[in-house]
C-alpha positions in Angstrom: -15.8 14.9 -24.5 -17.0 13.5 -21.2 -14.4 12.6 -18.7 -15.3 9.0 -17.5 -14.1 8.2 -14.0 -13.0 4.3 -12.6 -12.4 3.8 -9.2 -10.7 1.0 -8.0 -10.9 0.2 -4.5 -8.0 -2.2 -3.1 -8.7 -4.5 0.4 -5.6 -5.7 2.7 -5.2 -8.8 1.1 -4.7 -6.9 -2.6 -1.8 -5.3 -1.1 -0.9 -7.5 1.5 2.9 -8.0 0.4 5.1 -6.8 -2.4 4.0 -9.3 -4.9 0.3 -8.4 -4.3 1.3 -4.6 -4.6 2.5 -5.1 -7.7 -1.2 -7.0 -8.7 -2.2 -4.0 -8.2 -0.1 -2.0 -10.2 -0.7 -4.4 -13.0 -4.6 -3.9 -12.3 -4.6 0.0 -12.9 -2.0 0.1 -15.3 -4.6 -2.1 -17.5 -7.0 0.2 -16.8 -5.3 3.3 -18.1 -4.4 1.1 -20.9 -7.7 -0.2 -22.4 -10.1 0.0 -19.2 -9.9 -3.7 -18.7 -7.8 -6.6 -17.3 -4.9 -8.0 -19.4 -5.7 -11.2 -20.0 -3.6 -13.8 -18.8 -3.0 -15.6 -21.9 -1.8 -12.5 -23.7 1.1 -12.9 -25.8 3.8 -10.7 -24.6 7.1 -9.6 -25.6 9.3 -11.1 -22.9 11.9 -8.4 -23.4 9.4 -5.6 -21.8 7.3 -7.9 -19.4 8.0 -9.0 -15.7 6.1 -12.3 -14.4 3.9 -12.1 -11.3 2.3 -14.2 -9.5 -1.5 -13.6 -8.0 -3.4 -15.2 -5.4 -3.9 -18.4 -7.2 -0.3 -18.7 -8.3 -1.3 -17.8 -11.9 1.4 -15.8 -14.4 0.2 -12.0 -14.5 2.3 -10.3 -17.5 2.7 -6.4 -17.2 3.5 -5.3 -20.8 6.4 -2.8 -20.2 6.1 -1.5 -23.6 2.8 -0.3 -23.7 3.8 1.8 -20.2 5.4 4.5 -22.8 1.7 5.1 -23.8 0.6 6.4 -20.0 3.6 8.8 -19.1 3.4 12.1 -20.3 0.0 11.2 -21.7 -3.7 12.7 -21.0 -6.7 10.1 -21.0 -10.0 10.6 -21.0 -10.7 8.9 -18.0 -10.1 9.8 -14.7 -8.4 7.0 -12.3 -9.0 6.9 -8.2 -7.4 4.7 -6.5 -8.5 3.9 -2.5 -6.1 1.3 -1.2 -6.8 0.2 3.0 -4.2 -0.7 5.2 -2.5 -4.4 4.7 -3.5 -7.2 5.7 -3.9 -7.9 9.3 -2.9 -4.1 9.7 -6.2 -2.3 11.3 -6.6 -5.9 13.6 -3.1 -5.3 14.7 -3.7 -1.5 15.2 -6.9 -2.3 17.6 -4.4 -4.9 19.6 -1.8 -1.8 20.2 -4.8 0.5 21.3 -6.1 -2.4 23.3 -2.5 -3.0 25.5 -2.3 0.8 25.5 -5.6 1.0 27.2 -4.4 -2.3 30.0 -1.6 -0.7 30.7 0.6 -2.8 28.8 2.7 -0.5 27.2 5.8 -2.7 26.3 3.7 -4.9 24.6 1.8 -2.2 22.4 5.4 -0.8 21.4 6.5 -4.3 20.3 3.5 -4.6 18.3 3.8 -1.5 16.4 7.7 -2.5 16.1 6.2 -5.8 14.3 4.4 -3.9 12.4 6.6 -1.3 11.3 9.1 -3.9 10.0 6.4 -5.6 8.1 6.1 -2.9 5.9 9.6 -1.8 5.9 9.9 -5.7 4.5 7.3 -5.1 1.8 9.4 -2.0 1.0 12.8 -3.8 0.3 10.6 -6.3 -1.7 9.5 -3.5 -3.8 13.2 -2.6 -3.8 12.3 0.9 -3.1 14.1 0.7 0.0 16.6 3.0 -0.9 14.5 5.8 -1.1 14.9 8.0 1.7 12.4 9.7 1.3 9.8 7.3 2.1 12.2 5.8 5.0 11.6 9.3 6.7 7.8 9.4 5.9 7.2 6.4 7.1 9.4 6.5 9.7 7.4 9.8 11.0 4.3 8.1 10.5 5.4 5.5 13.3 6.6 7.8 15.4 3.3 9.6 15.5 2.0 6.2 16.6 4.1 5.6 19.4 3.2 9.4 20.8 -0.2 8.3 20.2 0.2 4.7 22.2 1.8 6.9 24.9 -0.7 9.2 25.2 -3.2 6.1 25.5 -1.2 4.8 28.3 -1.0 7.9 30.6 -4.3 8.7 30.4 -6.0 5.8 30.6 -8.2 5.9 27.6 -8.4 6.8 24.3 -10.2 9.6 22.3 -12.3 8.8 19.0 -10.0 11.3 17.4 -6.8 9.3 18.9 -8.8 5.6 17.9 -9.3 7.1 14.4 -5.5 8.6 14.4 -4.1 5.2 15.2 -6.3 3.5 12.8 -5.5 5.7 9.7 -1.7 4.9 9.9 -2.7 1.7 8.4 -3.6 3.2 5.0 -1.4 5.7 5.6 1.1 3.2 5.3 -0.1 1.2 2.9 -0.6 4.1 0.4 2.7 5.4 1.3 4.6 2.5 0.1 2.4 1.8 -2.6 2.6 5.0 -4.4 5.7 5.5 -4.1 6.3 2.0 -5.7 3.8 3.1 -8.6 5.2 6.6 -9.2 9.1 5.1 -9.4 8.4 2.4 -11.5 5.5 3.6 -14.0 5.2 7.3 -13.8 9.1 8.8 -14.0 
């Protein structure tokens, strides 16, 4: 039997925040399910179903009960799943690389403080903020970025391995937090 692959690609504003996150979630775990979108008029058993709300302030229901169907389970479709950095994320990543570059370094660590605690807020919203684990990931991930905005600043300019360095730590991040999220709440 043929393995059919879906790949769903995610932009910044999918998972801009924790309620958008879990959109998303809701969005492959229909696709595992029955390859399309749960309707929103589904009747659900409110016992096994949590009510979210999507970019038009519509009710998204995730049937719990049919998650029993996807762990342990083989399909015969294979899922990818590209997710980019949150919103506003890569815009905010250029501004750090652009102070860097002016010499404005306390500025550029600011913003990647901002920045940081944005997605450490979209982690306590996922209440997965008590997994250390990702605290030190993602901690390390910012760290690389502030050697990286240093760099920048002492020399002056910045090399298209450095730009694209800086620029992945948006999906870096994004992933991160997002499959972590997936993995604790769907997959254990």
């Amino acid at each position: 039997m043929p393995v059919n692959t879906i790949i769903l690609k995610f932009g910044g504003t999918s998972v801009a925040d924790a309620n958008s996150m879990k959109n998303v979630a809701e969005i492959i775990i229909s696709k595992l399910i029955d390859n399309k979108q749960l309707s929103n008029k589904e009747k659900i058993d409110n016992k096994y179903s949590e009510k979210l709300n999507d970019k038009n302030n519509k009710n998204i229901n995730i049937n719990y009960s049919k998650l029993e169907n996807i762990k342990n389970k083989k399909f015969n479709k294979t899922l990818v799943v590209f997710l980019l950095a949150t919103a506003k994320t890569t815009d905010t990543l250029f501004k750090i690389m652009d102070l860097a570059i002016e010499n404005n370094i306390e500025d550029a660590l600011k913003l990647k403080d901002r920045l940081l605690q944005k997605h450490k807020k979209i982690i306590k919203d996922l209440n997965i903020d008590k997994i250390n684990e990702l605290q030190n990931k993602l901690n390390e991930l910012y760290k690389k970025l502030e050697i990286l905005i240093k760099g920048i600043y002492y020399l002056g300019e910045i090399t298209p391995k450095a730009k694209d360095s800086i620029l992945s730590i948006g999906e870096l991040s994004s992933t991160l937090i997002f499959s972590t999220y997936f993995i604790i709440n769907f997959l254990k």
